[in-house]
C-alpha positions as CSV (number, residue, x, y, z in Angstrom):
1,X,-40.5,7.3,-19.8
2,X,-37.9,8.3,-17.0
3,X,-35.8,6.0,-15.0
4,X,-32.9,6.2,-12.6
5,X,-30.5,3.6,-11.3
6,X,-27.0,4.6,-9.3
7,X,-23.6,3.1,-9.1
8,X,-20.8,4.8,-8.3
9,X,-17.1,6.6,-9.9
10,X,-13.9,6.9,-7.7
11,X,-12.0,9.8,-6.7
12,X,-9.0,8.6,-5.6
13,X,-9.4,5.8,-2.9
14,X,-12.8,7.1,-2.2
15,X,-16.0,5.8,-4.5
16,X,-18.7,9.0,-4.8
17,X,-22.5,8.4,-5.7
18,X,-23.6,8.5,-9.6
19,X,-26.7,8.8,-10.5
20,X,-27.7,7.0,-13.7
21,X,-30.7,9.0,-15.1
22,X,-32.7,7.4,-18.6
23,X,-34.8,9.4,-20.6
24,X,-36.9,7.6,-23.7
25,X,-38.9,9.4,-25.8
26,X,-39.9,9.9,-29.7
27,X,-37.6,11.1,-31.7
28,X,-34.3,9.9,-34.1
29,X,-33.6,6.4,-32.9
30,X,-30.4,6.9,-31.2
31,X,-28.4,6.4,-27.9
32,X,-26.8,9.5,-26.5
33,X,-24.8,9.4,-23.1
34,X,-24.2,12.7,-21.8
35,X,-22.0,14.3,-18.3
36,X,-18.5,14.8,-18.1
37,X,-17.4,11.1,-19.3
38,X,-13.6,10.0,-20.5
39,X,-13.2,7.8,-23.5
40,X,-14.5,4.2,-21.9
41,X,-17.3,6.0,-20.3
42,X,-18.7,7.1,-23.9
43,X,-17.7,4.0,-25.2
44,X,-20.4,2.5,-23.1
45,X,-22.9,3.8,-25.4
46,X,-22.0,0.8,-28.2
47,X,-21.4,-1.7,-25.6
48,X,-24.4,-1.8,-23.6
49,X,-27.1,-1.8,-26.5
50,X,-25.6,-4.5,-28.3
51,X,-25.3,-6.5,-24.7
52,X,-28.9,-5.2,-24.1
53,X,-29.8,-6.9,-27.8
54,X,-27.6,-9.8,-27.2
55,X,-28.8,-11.0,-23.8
56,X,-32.5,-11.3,-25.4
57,X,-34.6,-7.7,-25.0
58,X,-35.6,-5.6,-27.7
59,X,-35.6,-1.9,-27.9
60,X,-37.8,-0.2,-29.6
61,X,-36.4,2.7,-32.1
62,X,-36.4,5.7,-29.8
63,X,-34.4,8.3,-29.0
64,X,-32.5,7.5,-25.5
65,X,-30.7,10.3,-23.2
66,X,-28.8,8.4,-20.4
67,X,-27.2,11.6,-17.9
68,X,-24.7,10.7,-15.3
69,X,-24.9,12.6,-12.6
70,X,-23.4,15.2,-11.2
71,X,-21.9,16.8,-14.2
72,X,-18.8,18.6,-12.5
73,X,-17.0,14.7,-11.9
74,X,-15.6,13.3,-14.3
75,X,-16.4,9.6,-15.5
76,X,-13.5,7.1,-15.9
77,X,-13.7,3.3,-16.3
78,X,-16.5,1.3,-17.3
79,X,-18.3,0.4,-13.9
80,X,-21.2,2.3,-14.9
81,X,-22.4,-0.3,-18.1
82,X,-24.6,-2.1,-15.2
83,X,-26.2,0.6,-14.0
84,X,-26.7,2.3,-17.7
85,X,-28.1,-1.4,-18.9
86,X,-30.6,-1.8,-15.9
87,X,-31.7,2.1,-16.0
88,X,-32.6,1.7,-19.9
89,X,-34.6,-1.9,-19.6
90,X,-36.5,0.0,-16.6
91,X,-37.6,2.7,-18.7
92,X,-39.1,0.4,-21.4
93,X,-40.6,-1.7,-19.1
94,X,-38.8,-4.4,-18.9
95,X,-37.8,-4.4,-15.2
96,X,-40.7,-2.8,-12.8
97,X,-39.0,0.5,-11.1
98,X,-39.7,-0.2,-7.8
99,X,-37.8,-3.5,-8.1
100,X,-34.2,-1.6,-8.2
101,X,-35.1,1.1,-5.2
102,X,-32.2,0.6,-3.0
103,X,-29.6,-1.0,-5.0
104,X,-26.5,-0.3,-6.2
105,X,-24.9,-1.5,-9.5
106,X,-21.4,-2.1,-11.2
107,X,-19.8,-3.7,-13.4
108,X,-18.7,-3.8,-17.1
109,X,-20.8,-5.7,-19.6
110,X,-19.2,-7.5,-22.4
111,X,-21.1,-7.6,-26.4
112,X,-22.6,-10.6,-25.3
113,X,-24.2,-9.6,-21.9
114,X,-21.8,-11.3,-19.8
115,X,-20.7,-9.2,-16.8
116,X,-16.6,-8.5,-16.7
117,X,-14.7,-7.8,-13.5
118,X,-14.1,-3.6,-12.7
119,X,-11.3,-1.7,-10.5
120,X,-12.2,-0.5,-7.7
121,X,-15.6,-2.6,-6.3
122,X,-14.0,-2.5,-2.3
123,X,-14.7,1.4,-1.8
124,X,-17.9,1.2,-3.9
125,X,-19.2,-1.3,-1.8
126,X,-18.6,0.9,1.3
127,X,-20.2,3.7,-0.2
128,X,-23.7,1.8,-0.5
129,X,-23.0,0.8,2.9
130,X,-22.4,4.6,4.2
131,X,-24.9,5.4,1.6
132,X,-27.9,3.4,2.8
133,X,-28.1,1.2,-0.3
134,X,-30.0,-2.3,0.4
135,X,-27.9,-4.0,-2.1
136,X,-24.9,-4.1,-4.6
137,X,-25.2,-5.9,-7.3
138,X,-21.8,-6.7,-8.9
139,X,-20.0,-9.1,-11.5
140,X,-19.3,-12.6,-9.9
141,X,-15.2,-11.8,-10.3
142,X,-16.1,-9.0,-8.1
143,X,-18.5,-10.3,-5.6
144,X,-15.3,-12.1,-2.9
145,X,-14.3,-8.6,-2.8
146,X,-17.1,-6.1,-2.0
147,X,-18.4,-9.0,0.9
148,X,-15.0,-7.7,2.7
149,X,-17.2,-5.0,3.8
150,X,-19.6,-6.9,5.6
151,X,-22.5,-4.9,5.6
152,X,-24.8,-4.5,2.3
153,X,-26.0,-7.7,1.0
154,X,-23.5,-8.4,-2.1
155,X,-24.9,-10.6,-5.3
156,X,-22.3,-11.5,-7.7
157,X,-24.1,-12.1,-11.0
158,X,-22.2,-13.5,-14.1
159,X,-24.8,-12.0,-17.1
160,X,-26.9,-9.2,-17.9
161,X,-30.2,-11.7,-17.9
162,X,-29.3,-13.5,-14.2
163,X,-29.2,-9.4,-13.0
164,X,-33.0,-9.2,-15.2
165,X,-34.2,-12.3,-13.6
166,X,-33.2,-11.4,-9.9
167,X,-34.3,-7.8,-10.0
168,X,-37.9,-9.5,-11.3
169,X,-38.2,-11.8,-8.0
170,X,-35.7,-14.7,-8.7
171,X,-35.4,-15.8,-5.0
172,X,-33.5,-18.3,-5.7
173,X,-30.5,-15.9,-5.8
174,X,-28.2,-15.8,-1.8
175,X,-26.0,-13.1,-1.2
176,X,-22.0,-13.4,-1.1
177,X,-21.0,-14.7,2.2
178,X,-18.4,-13.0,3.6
179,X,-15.0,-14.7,5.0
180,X,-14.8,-15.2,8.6
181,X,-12.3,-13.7,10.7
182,X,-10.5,-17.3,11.3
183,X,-10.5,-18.0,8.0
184,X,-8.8,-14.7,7.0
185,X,-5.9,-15.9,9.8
186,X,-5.9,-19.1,8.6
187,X,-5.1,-18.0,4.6
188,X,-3.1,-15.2,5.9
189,X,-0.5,-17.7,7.7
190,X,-0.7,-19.9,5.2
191,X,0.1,-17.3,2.3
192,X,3.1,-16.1,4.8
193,X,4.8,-19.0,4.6
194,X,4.5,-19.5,0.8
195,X,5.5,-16.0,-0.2
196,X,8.0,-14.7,2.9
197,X,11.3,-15.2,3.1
198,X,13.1,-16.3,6.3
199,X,15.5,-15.2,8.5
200,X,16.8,-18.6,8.8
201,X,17.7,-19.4,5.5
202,X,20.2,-16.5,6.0
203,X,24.2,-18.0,6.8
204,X,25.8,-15.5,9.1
205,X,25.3,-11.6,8.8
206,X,24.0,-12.2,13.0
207,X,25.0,-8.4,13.1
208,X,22.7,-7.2,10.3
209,X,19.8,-9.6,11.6
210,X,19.4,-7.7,14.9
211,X,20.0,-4.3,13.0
212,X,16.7,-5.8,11.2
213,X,14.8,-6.9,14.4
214,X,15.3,-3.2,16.0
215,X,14.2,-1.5,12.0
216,X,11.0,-3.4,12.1
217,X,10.0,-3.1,16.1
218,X,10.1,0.7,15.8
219,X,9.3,1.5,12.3
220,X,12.8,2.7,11.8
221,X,13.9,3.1,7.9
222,X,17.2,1.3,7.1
223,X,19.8,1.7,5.0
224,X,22.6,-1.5,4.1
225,X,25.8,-0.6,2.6
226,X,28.1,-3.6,1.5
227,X,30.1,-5.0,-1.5
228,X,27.9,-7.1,-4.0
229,X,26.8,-10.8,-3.0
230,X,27.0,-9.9,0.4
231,X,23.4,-10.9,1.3
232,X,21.6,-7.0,1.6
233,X,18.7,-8.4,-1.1
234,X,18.2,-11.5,0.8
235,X,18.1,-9.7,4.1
236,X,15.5,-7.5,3.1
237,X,13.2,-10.0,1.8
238,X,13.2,-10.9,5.4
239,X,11.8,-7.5,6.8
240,X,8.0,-8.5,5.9
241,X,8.0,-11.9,7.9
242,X,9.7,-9.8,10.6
243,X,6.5,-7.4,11.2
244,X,2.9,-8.3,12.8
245,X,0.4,-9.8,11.1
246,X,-2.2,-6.9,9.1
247,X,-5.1,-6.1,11.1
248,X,-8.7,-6.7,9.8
249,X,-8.5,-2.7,9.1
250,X,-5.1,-2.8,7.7
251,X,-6.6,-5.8,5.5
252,X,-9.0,-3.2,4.5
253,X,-7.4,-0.4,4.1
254,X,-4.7,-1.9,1.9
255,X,-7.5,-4.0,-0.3
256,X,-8.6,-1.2,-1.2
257,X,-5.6,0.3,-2.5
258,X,-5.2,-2.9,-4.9
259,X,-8.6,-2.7,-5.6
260,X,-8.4,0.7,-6.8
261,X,-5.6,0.1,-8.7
262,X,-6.5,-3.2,-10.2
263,X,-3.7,-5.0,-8.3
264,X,-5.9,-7.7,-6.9
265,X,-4.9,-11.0,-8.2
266,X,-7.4,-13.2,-10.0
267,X,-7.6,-15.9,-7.7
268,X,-7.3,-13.5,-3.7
269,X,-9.7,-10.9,-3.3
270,X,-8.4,-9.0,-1.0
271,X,-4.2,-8.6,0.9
272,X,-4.3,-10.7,3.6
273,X,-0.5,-10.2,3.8
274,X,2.1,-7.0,4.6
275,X,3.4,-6.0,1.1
276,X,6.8,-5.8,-0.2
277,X,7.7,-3.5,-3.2
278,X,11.4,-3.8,-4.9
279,X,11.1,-1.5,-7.5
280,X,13.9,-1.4,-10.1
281,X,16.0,1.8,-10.3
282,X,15.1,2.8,-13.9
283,X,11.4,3.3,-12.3
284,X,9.7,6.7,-12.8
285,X,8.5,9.2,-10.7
286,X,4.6,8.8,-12.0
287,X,4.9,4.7,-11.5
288,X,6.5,5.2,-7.6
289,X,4.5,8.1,-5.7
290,X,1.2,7.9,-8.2
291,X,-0.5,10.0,-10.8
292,X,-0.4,9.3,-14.7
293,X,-3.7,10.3,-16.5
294,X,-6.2,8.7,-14.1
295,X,-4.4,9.4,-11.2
296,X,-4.0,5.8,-9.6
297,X,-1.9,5.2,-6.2
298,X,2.1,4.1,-6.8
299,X,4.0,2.2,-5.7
300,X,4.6,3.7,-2.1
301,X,1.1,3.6,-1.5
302,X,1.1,-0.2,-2.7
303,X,3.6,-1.0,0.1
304,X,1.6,0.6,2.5
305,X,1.8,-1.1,6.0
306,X,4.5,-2.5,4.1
307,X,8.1,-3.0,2.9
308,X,9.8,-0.6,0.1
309,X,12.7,-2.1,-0.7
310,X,15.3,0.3,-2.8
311,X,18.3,-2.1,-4.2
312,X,21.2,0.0,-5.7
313,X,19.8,2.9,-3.9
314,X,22.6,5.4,-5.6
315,X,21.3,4.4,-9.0
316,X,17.9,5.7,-8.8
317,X,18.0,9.2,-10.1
318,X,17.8,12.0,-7.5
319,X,15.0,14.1,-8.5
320,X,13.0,9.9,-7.8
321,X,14.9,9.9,-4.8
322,X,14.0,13.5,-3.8
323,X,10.3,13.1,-4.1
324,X,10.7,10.3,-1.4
325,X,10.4,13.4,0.8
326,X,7.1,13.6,2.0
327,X,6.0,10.4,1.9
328,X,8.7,9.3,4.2
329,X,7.6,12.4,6.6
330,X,4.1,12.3,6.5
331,X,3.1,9.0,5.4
332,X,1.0,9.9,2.6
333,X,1.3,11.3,-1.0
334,X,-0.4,14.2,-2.5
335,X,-0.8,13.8,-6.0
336,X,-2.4,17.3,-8.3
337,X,-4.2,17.0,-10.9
338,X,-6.4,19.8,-13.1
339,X,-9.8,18.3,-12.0
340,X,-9.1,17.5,-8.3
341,X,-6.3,16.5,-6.1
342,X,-6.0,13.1,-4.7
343,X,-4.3,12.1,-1.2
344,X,-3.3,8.4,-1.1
345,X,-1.6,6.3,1.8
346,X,2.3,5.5,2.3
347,X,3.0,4.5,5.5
348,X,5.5,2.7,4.5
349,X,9.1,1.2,6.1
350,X,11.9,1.9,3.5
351,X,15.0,-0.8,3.2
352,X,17.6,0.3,1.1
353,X,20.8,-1.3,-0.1
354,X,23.6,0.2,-2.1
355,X,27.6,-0.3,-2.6
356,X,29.8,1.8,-0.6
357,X,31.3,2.7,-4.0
358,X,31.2,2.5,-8.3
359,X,33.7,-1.2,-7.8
360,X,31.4,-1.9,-4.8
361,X,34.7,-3.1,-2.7
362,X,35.1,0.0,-0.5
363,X,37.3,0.2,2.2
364,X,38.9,-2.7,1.1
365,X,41.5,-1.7,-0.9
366,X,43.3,-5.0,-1.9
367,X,39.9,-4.8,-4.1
368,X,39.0,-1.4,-4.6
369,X,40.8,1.1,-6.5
370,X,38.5,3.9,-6.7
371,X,39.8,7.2,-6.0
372,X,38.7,9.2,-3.1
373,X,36.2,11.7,-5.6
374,X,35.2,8.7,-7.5
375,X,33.7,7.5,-4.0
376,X,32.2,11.0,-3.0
377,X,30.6,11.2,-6.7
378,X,29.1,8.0,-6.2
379,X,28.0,8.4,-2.3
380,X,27.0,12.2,-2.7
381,X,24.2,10.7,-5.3
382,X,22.1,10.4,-1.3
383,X,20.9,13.7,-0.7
384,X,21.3,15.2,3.2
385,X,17.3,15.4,3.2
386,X,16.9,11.8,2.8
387,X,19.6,10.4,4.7
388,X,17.8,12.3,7.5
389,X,15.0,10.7,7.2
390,X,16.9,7.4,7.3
391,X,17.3,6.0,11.0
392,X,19.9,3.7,10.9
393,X,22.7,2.3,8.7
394,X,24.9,-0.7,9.0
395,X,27.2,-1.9,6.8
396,X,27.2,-5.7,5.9
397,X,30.0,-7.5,4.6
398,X,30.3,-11.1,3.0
399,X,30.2,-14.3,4.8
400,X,33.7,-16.2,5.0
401,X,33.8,-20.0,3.7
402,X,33.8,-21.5,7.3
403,X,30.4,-20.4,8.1
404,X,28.9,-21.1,4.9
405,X,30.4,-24.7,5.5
406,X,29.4,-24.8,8.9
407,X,25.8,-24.2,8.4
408,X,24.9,-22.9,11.7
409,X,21.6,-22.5,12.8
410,X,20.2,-19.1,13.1
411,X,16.8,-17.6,14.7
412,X,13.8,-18.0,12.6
413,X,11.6,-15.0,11.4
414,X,9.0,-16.3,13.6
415,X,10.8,-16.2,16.9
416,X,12.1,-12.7,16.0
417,X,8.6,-11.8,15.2
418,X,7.4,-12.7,18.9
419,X,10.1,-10.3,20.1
420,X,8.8,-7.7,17.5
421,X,5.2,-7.7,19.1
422,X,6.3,-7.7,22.4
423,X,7.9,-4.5,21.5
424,X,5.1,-2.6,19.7
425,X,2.9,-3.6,22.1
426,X,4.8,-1.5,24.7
427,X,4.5,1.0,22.3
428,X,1.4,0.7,21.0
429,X,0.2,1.0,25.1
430,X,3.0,4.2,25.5
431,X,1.4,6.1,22.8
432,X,-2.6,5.4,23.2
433,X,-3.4,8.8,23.8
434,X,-0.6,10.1,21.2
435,X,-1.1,10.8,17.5
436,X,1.7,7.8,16.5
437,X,1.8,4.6,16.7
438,X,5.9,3.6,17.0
439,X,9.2,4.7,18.0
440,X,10.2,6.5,14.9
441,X,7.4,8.3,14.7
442,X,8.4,10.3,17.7
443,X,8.3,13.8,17.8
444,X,10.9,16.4,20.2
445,X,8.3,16.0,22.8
446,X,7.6,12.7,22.7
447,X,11.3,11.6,22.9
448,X,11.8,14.3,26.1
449,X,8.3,12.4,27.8
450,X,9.2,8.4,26.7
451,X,13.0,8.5,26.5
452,X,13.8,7.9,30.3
453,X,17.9,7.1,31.2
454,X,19.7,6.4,34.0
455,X,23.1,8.7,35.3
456,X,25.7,6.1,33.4
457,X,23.1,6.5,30.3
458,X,23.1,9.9,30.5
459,X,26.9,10.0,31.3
460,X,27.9,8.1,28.1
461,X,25.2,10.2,25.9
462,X,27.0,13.1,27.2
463,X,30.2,12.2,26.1
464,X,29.2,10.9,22.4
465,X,27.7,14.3,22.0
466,X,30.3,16.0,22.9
467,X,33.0,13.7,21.2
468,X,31.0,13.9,17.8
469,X,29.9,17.4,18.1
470,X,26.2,15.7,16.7
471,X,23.6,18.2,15.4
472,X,19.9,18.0,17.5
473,X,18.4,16.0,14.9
474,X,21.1,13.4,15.4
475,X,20.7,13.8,18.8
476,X,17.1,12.9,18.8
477,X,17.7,9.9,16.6
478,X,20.0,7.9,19.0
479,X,17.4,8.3,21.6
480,X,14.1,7.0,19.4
481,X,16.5,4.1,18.7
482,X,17.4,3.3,22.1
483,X,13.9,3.4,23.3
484,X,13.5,0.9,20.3
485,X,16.5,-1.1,22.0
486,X,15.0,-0.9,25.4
487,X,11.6,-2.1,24.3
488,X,12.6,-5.2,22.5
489,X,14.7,-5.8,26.2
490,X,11.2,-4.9,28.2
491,X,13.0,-2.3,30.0
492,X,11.7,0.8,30.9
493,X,14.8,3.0,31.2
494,X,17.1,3.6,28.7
495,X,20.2,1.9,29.7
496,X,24.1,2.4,28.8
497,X,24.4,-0.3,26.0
498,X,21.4,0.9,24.4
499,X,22.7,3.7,24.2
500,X,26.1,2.4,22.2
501,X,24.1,0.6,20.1
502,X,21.9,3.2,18.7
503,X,25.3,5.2,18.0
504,X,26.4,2.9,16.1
505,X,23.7,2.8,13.8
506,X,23.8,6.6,14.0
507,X,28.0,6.5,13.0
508,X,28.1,4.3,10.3
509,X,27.2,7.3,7.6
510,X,30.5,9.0,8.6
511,X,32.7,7.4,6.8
512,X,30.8,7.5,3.2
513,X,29.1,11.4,3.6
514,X,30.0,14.6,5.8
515,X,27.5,13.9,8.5
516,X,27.7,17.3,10.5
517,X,24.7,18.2,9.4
């Protein structure tokens, strides 16, 4: 007696096809699972008989071959105990085999036959969609999730026997409904405001809220530098509320990361909301950019479409810091393994804060007494490579009693956020037929094509080149910024004061590194 049943294994943030393949015949009553599995995989050989036992049905003593298929991948987690359950009570008869033609199974199966929750069910259920499967059949924990996709019919089953009963005509049985597009908007305003700090909580620091505005309406990476308790945590806490609201395919997209990584939370199936990751600096370079033995995504792909936040920047070590590289290039990791390579998303915008020096009072030096090396040891802990990478920097210093007393009111994250959109609609619009989406993702060709100025513009650029003696790269930066600048103003042409004020988030780094590039 031969049956076959699929589900499915992930390779990476992709889900590939597995074919479960049961073979019964006479022979030493035994259970034998065979094709390239890891440690839980063979495992399964234990727990799904004695679920298959428990949940009522009887198998006779014969000797069992269950193959999945194709041999060459390798089979991690336990999604497949569904599948290997269903394919074994088909081939004794149990369930009739045209009865699972066209569906998809997965899910982990406790010793009692109960169905437990698995990583990863989001890109499995778009493989049966892409795959032409007429179902996916799935523990109910999981069932939320793989109805984000839409279109395969999801059942969320909660035992081994409800799967039994619906595969033998239990109509009785609707599939998951999927959330509506309103309701997704509605929970993800609502979780907003619960988990996103605001901009007008903030006393003060007016200078560093606009530095802020500008970072998130052209994807510019920042970089605060100020003494401790000077507000560069609670600032950055800010950036999410600053940027749009996700997308329905940036919901997508960034579910499935979660999913993949078991990140979803018990009770939200799915990231309704734009991440924010404050990793601390003791954190490894495995557990940041992704890998470790079954290769799941870090925590710069976690942030994706997101916020990385890097407090006490200088205390992260620098081959962490170093490997921040080419995700901050080309938004995306690579990660090598012996069996395959995986390619995960990072897309992320990087805040970092750090003290201008090992006191943390630096330049004031009614505070600081550090000695001029002690401060260059401390600073030259930032690489050149990655301060490149880094658009702007502003310094932010502590709020004086007055204004703490005072109260004033400031702008809230919403209003900013309007201005925000405004801006990166004008660029979304500038760069339809481009390869990018914002400002900083500018190239040397871009910048010569969007970066219009007028003669006083061009007259002032001319002279803060010239005064600075500013490398290319540098060069190109103060413009991407001022188009940023000029956007959130609706204007066109680059004008004089944008100009200025993209310097001097440009300067700033001069007086903590050798910036001559």
């Amino acid at each position: 007696m031969f049956c076959k049943t699929y589900s499915a294994v992930l390779h990476g943030l992709e889900a590939v096809t597995v074919q479960v393949e049961t073979d019964v015949r006479n022979g030493l009553p035994q259970l034998q699972m065979v094709g390239a599995l890891a440690s839980e995989a063979k495992e399964a050989r234990d727990r799904v008989r004695i679920a298959i036992e428990n949940a009522g049905f009887r198998l006779p003593p014969k000797h069992i071959t269950v193959n999945l298929s194709p041999a060459d991948i390798r089979k991690e987690g336990t999604s497949f105990d569904l599948a290997t359950a269903v394919s074994i009570l088909a081939a004794f008869g149990y369930i009739p085999e045209e009865n699972i033609v066209g569906c998809m199974f997965a899910g982990e199966l406790s010793l009692d036959g109960k169905l437990n929750k698995v990583s990863g069910i989001l890109p499995m259920a778009g493989l049966a969609a892409k795959e032409g499967f007429q179902k996916i059949i799935v523990p109910k924990g999981n069932a939320g999730e793989a109805a984000l996709q839409k279109e395969v019919p999801v059942y969320g089953m909660e035992t081994l026997g409800e799967v039994v009963s619906f595969l033998m005509g239990d109509s009785s049985r609707a599939p998951e409904t999927p959330m509506s597009p309103s309701v997704l908007k509605k929970l993800q305003r609502e979780k907003g405001k619960e988990t996103e700090a605001d901009l007008k909580d903030i006393i003060g620091q007016s200078a560093a809220k606009r530095a802020l505005m500008i970072a998130a309406a052209g994807g510019h990476h920042l970089l605060m530098i100020g003494p401790p308790g000077s507000g560069k945590t609670a600032l950055a806490k800010c950036m999410p509320s600053l940027l749009p609201e996700l997308s329905f395919e940036e919901m997508i997209r960034l579910s499935t990361i979660y999913s993949v990584s078991g990140k979803l939370k018990s009770d939200m199936d799915y990231v309704v909301n734009r991440p924010f990751q404050a990793p601390h600096h003791a954190t490894t370079q495995t557990a940041l950019l992704g890998g470790g033995r079954s290769a799941k995504p870090g925590l710069v792909s976690l942030c994706h479409h997101g916020v990385l936040f890097l407090d006490e920047f200088t205390e992260f070590k620098l081959e962490v810091l170093e490997t921040l590289r080419q995700p901050l290039e080309e938004q995306e990791v690579t990660v090598s393994r012996l069996q395959a390579t995986y390619t995960y998303p990072a897309a992320f915008q990087l805040v970092a804060a750090m003290n201008p020096c090992p006191c943390g009072f630096y330049p004031d030096r009614t505070k600081c007494n550090c000695s001029t090396q002690q401060i260059g040891r401390y600073t030259g802990k930032i690489s050149q490579p990655i301060l490149d990478r880094i658009d702007m920097m502003i310094e932010v210093y502590p709020v004086n009693y007055d204004k703490i007393r005072k109260r004033e009111s400031s702008e809230t994250s919403e209003s900013v956020r309007e201005l925000v959109c405004k801006a990166r609609k004008i660029q979304e619009k500038r760069f339809k037929n481009k390869n990018i989406h914002l400002n900083s993702e500018m190239g040397k060709r871009e910048v010569e094509e969007f970066c219009i100025f007028n003669e006083d513009a061009e007259r002032i650029l001319h002279q803060i080149f010239e005064k600075n003696e500013f490398s290319t790269r540098r060069y190109y930066r103060i413009l991407k910024l001022a188009r940023t600048i000029a956007d959130l103003e609706g204007s066109n042409e680059i004008k004089k004061h944008h100009l200025t004020e993209a310097y001097s988030y440009c300067n700033v780094g001069k007086k903590y590194w050798r910036m001559d590039e």
